[in-house]
C-alpha positions as CSV (number, residue, x, y, z in Angstrom):
1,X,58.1,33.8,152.4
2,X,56.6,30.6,152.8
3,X,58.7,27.4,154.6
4,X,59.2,24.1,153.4
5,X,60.5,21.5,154.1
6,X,61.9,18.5,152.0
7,X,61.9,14.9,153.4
8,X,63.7,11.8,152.6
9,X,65.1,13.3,149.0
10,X,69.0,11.7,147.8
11,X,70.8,15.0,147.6
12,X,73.3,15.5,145.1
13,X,75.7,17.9,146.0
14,X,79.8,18.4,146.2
15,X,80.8,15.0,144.2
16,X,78.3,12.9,146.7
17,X,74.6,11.5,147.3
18,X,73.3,11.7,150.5
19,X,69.5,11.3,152.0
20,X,68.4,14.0,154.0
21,X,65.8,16.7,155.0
22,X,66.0,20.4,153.5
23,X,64.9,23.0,155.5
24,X,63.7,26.3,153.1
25,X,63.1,29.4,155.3
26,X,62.8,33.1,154.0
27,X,64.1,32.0,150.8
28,X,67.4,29.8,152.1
29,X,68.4,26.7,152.8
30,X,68.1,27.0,156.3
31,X,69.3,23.4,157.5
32,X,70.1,20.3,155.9
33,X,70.2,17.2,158.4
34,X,68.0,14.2,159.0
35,X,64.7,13.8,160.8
36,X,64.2,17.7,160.7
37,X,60.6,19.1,162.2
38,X,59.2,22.0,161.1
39,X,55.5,22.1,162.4
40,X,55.2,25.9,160.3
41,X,56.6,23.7,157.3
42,X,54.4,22.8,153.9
43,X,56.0,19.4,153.8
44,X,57.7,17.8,150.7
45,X,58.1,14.2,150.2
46,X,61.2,13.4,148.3
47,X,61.2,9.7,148.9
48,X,63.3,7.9,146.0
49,X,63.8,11.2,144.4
50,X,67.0,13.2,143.7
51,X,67.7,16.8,144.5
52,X,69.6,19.4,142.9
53,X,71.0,22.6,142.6
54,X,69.0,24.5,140.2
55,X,70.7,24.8,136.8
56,X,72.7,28.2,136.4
57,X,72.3,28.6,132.1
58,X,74.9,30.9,131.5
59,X,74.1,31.1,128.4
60,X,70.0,32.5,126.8
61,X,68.4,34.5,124.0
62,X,65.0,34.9,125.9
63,X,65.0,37.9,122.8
64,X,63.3,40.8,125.0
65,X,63.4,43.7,123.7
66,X,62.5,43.5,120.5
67,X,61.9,39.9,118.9
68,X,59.2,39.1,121.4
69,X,57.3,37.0,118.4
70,X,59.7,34.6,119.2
71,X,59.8,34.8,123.3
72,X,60.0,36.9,126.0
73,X,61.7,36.7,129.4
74,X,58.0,35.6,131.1
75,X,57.5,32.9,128.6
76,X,61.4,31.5,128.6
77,X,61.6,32.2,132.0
78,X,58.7,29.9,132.6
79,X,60.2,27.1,130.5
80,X,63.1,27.2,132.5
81,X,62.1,26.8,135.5
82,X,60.0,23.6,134.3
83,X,62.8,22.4,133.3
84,X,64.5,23.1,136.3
85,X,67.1,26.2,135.3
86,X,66.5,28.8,138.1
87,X,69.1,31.3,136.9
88,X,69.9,32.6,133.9
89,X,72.7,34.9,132.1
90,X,70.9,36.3,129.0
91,X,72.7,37.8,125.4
92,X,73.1,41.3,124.7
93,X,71.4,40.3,121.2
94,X,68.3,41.5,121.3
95,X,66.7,44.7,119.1
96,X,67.9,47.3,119.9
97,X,71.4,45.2,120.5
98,X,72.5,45.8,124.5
99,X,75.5,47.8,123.6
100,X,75.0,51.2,126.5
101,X,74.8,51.1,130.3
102,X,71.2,52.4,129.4
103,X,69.9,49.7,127.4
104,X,71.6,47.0,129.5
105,X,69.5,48.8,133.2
106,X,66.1,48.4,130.6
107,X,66.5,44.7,130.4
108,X,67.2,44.4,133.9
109,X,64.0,46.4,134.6
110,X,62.1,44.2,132.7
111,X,63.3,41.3,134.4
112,X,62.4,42.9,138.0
113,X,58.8,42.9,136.7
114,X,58.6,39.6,134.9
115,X,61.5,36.6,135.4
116,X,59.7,33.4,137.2
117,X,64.0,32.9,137.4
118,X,66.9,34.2,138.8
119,X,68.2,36.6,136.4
120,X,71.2,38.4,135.1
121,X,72.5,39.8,131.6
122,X,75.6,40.5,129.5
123,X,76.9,43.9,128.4
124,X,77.4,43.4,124.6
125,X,80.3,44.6,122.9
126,X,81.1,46.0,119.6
127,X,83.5,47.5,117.3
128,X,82.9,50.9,118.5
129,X,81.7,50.9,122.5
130,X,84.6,50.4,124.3
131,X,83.5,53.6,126.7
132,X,80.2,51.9,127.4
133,X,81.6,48.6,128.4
134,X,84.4,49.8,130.8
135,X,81.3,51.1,132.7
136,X,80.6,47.8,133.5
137,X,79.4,47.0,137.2
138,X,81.4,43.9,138.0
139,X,79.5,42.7,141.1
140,X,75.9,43.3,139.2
141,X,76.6,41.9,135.9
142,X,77.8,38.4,134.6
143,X,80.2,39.4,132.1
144,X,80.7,40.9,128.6
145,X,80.1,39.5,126.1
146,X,82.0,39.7,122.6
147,X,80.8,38.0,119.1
148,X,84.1,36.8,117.1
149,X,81.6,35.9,114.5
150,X,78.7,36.4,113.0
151,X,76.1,38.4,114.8
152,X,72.9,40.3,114.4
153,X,72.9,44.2,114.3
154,X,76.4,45.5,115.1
155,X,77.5,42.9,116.8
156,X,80.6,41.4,115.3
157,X,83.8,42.4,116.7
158,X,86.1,41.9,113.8
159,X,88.5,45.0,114.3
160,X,92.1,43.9,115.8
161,X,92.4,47.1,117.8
162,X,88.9,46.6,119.4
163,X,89.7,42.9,120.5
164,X,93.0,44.4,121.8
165,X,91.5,47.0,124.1
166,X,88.4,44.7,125.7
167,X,91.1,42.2,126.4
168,X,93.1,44.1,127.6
169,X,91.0,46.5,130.0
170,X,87.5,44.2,130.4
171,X,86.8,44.8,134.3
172,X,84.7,41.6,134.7
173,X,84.9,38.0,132.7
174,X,84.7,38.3,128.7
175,X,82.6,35.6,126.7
176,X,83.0,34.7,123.4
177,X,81.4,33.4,120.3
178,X,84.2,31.8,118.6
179,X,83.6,31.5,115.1
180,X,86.3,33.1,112.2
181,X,84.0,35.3,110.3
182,X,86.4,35.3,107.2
183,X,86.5,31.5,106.8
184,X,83.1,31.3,106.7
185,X,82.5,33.7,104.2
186,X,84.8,31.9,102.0
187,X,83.4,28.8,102.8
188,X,80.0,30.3,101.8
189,X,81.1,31.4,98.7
190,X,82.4,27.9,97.3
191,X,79.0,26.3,98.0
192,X,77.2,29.1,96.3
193,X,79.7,28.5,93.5
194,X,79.1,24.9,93.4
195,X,75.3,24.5,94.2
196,X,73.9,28.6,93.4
197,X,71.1,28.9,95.6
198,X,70.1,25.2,96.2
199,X,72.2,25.2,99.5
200,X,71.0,22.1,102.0
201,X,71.2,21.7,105.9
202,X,73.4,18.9,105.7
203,X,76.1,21.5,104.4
204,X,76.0,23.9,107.9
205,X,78.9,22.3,109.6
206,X,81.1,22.5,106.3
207,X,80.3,26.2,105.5
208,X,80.6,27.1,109.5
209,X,83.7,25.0,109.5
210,X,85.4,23.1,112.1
211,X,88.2,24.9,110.8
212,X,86.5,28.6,111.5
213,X,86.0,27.7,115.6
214,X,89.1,26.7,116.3
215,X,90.9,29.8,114.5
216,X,88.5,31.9,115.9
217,X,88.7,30.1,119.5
218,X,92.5,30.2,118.9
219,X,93.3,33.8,118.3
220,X,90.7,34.2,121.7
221,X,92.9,32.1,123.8
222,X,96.1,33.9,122.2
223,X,95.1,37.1,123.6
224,X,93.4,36.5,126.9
225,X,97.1,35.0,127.5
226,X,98.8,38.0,126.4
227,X,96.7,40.5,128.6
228,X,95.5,38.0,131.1
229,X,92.0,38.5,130.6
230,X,89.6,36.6,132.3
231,X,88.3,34.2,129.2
232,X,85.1,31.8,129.2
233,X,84.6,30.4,125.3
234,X,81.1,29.5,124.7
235,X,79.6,26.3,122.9
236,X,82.4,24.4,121.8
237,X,81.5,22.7,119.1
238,X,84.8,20.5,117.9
239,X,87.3,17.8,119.0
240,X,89.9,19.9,118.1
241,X,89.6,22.9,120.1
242,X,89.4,21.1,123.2
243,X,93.4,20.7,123.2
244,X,93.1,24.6,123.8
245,X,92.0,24.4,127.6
246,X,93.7,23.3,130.5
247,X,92.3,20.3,133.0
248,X,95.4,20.3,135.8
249,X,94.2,23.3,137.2
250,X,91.7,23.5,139.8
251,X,88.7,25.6,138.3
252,X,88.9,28.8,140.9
253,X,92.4,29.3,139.4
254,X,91.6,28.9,135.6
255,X,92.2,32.3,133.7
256,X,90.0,30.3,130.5
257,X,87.2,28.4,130.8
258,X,84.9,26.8,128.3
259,X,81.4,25.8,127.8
260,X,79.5,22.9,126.2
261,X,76.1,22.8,124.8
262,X,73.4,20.2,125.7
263,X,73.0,20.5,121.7
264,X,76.2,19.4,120.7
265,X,76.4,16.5,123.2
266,X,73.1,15.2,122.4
267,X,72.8,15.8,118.4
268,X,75.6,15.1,115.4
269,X,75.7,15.8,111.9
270,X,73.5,12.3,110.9
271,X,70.4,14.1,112.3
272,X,70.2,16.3,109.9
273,X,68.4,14.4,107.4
274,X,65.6,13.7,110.2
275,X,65.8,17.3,112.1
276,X,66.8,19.6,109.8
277,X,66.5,23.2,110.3
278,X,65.6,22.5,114.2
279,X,69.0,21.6,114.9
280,X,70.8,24.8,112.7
281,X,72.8,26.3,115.3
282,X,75.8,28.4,115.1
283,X,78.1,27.1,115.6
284,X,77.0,23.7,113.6
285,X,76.4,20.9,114.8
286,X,79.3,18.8,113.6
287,X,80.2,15.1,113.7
288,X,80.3,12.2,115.5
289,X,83.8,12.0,116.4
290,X,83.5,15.9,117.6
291,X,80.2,14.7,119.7
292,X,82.3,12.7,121.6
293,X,85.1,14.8,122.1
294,X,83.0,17.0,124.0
295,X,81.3,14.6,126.6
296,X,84.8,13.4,126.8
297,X,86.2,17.0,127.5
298,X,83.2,17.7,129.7
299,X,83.7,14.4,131.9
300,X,87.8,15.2,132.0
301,X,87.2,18.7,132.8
302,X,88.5,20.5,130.0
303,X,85.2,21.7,129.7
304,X,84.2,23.4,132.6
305,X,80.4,24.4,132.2
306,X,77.2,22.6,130.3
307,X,74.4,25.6,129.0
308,X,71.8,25.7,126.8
309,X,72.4,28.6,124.6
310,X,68.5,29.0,124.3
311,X,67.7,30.8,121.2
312,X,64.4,30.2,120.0
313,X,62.8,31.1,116.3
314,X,59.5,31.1,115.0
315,X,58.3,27.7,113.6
316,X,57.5,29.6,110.0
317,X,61.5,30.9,110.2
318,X,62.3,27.4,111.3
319,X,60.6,25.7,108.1
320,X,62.1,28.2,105.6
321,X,65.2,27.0,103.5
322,X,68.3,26.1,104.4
323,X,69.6,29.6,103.8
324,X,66.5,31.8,104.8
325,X,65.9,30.0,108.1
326,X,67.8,31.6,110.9
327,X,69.9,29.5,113.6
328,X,69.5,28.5,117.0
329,X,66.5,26.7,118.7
330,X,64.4,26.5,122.1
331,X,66.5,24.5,125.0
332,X,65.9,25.5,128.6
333,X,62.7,23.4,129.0
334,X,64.4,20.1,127.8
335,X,68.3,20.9,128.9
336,X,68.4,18.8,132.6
337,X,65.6,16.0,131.1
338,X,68.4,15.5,128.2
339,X,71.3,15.2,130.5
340,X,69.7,12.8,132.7
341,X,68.8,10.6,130.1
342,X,72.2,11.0,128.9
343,X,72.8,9.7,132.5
344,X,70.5,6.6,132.3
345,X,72.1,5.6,129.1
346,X,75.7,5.6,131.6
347,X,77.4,8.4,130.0
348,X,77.9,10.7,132.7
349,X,77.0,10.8,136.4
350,X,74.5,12.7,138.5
351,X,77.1,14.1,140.3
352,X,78.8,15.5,136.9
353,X,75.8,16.9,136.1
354,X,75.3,18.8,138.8
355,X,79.3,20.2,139.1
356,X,79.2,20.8,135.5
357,X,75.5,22.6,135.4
358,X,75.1,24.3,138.8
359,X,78.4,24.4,140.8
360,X,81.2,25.2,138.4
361,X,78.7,27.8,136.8
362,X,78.5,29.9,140.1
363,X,82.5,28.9,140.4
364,X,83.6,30.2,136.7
365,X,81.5,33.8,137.3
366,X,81.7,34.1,141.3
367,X,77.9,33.9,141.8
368,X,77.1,34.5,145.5
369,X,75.7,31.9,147.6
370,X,74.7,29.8,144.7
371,X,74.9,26.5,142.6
372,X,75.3,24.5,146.1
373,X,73.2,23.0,148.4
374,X,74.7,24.5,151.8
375,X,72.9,25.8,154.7
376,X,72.7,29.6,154.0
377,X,72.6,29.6,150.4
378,X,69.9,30.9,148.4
379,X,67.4,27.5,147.8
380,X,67.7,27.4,144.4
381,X,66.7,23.6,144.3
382,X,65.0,20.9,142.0
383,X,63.7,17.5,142.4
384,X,63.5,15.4,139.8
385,X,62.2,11.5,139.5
386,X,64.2,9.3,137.0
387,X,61.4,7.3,136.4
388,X,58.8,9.4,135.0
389,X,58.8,9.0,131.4
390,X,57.0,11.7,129.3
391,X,57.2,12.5,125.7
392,X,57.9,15.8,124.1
393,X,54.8,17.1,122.3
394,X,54.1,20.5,121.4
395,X,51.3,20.0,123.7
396,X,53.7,20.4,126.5
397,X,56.0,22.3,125.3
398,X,55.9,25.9,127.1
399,X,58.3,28.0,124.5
400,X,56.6,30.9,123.5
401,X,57.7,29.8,119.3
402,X,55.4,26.0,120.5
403,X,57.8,23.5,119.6
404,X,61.2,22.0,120.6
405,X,64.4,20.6,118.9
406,X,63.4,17.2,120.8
407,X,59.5,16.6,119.5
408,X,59.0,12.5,119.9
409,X,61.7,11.7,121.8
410,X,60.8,10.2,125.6
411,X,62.9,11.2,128.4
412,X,62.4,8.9,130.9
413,X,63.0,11.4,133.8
414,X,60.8,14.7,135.3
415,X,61.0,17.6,137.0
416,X,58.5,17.5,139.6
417,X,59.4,20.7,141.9
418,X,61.7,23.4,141.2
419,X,62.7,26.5,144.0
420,X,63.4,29.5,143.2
421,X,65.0,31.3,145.7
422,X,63.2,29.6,148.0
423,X,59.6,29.8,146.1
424,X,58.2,27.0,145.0
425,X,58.0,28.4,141.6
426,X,57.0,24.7,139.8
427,X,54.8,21.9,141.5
428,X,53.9,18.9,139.5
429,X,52.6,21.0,136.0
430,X,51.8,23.6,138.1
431,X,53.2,27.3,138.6
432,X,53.2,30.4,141.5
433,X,53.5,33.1,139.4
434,X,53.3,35.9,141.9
435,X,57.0,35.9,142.9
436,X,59.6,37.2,141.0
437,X,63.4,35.3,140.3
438,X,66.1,37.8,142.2
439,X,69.1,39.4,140.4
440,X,72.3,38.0,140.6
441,X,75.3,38.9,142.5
442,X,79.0,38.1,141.9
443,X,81.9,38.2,144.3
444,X,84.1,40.0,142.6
């Protein structure tokens, strides 16, 4: 593997900024100091530029097998790394729905052959594969992961029983999609009564209620505190549930962690009328007030991790109604560019940024030698300038589905080189496409 070696760069790293040389040699951080040589070296000037763990996303729909009209796990892959995630925990929702030791191996095969990223995925679970998930390789796979709400295929895991036995006897972390399937079918069913068929976006939030997550992300917390499971609650999407988690703890001794999505902290209910169907996630979008209960949560450490929860659609489903167009939307490319404007603008530091998107990550799932940037770690690594203002286009969008959630807004920062295990995957607009991301591992 090539060596390089990056000069001069502010490193951001462990709550501090410091300016020193990296040293990347057979795919590690092989010494971090200051005036390092390395004659064998390509050299890298980071002068007035800030470097960072690589984003861990624990949280994709890259949609291979299966929906590859909407991306595959080259094309996301590729976005990611642009915009500087270089590892990735991907959803068992894909067609045919990962739900057998089988199919879960055929992903990973696919990702041997094609990820530009580091790469792992989730076992799915549903009402009726409890066999198949106990099979679960706990140093070779992220987690399981456990819809308490709507789904595609068979997906939701609504029986009591079921949610008994994987919390109970889950051998590795359980993740959840928190959303009470009940209330929003009721929900659903006064709107329809009210407006028939003429449903709008504006109403999303109020049929998938604020009321729904939290009695979904309730009853979650309820029994992974009855059997001790090891909990992680994705995309928090309301104030309220953030009373829920716990921030006296230190994180390595949390038994339930939660997630935040760039989504949620970026977008509220009032850009609807201008964003529509772009911004149709599940869960919703919600308001204001809950907007700023989740920075909040994420800067007092309630929330633990910041992901993407990339799910991209075609633009044709994206511009169908309200009802017809499916949710979720492409992320990964714009994710770190968001949060550093978000940083610009003074609402959260560098150095939260980084904990939050790269070292509690590899913290809340035990990855190995990951998420820091220590001498002997993988060099998973990313340079970014904060004052390189581009605009998002879908010219330079690289989604597979050509568009983004964020089209006409200008971030003022870039991502101008991005390692991935210690390849220089992304240079300046430019890619090297002949090596492959590595699988994860997890000390467990």
């Amino acid at each position: 593997m090539n060596t390089y070696l990056i000069k001069g760069a502010t490193i951001v790293n462990e709550g501090q900024k410091t300016v020193a040389d990296v040293l990347i040699k057979d795919g590690l951080i092989f010494k971090i100091g200051q005036n390092l040589s390395a004659p064998e070296a390509q050299e890298i000037n980071g002068d007035g530029q800030y470097l960072l763990p690589g984003m861990i996303d624990d949280q994709v729909h890259f949609r291979e097998p299966g929906l590859t009209d909407k991306g595959d796990i080259f094309t996301e892959s590729m976005a990611a790394v642009v915009g500087g995630i270089t590892s990735f925990m991907e959803m068992p929702n894909t067609v045919p729905n990962t739900l057998t030791q089988k199919l879960l191996a055929d992903k990973y095969a696919i990702a041997a052959e094609t990820s530009l990223a580091n790469y792992s995925f989730y076992m799915g679970a549903s009402n009726d594969n409890l066999e198949e998930v106990l099979k679960t390789d706990s140093r070779n796979v992220c987690g399981i992961k456990v819809f308490m709400g709507s789904s595609t295929g068979n997906m939701l895991v609504d029986n009591e029983k079921t949610l008994e036995n994987i919390f109970s006897k889950a051998p590795i972390l359980v993740a959840t999609h928190c959303e009470d399937e009940q209330t929003i079918r009721e929900n659903l069913a006064k709107f329809k009564a009210n407006y028939g068929d003429d449903l709008t976006i504006d109403m999303h939030p109020l049929i998938r209620s604020a009321e729904a997550c939290y009695k979904s992300s309730s009853l979650a917390v309820e029994l992974a505190k009855q059997y001790q499971t090891r909990l992680h609650i994705l995309h928090i999407s309301t104030a309220r549930e953030i009373a829920l988690f716990d921030n006296t703890l230190p994180l390595k001794d949390k038994k339930i962690t939660a997630e935040a999505c760039v989504h949620h902290l970026w977008f509220n209910d009032q850009d609807y009328a201008t964003k529509g169907n772009f911004i149709k996630w599940n869960p919703a979008v919600k308001t204001e007030e809950d907007q700023n209960g989740i920075l909040q949560a994420v800067l007092d450490n309630h929330i633990d991790v910041i992901a993407t929860d990339h799910a991209p659609h075609t633009l044709a489903e994206k511009q169908q109604s309200y009802s017809k167009a499916p949710s979720g939307g492409p992320l990964v490319q714009h994710a770190l560019p968001a949060l550093l404007e978000m940083h610009l603008q003074g609402k959260i530091s560098l150095e939260k940024i980084v904990e939050k998107t790269a070292h509690n990550v590899a913290t809340c799932f035990n990855v190995e030698k990951r998420g820091f940037i220590r001498e002997g770690y993988w060099a998973d690594l990313v340079l970014v300038n904060l004052n390189d203002p581009f605009k998002v286009t879908k010219l330079n969008v690289f989604y597979k589905c050509g568009w983004s959630p964020f089209e006409g807004d200008t971030f003022q920062s870039s991502i101008t080189h991005t390692f991935v295990s210690g390849n220089l995957a992304y240079q300046n607009g430019k890619f090297t496409t002949d090596q492959i991301g590595k699988r994860l591992t997890f000390a467990r």
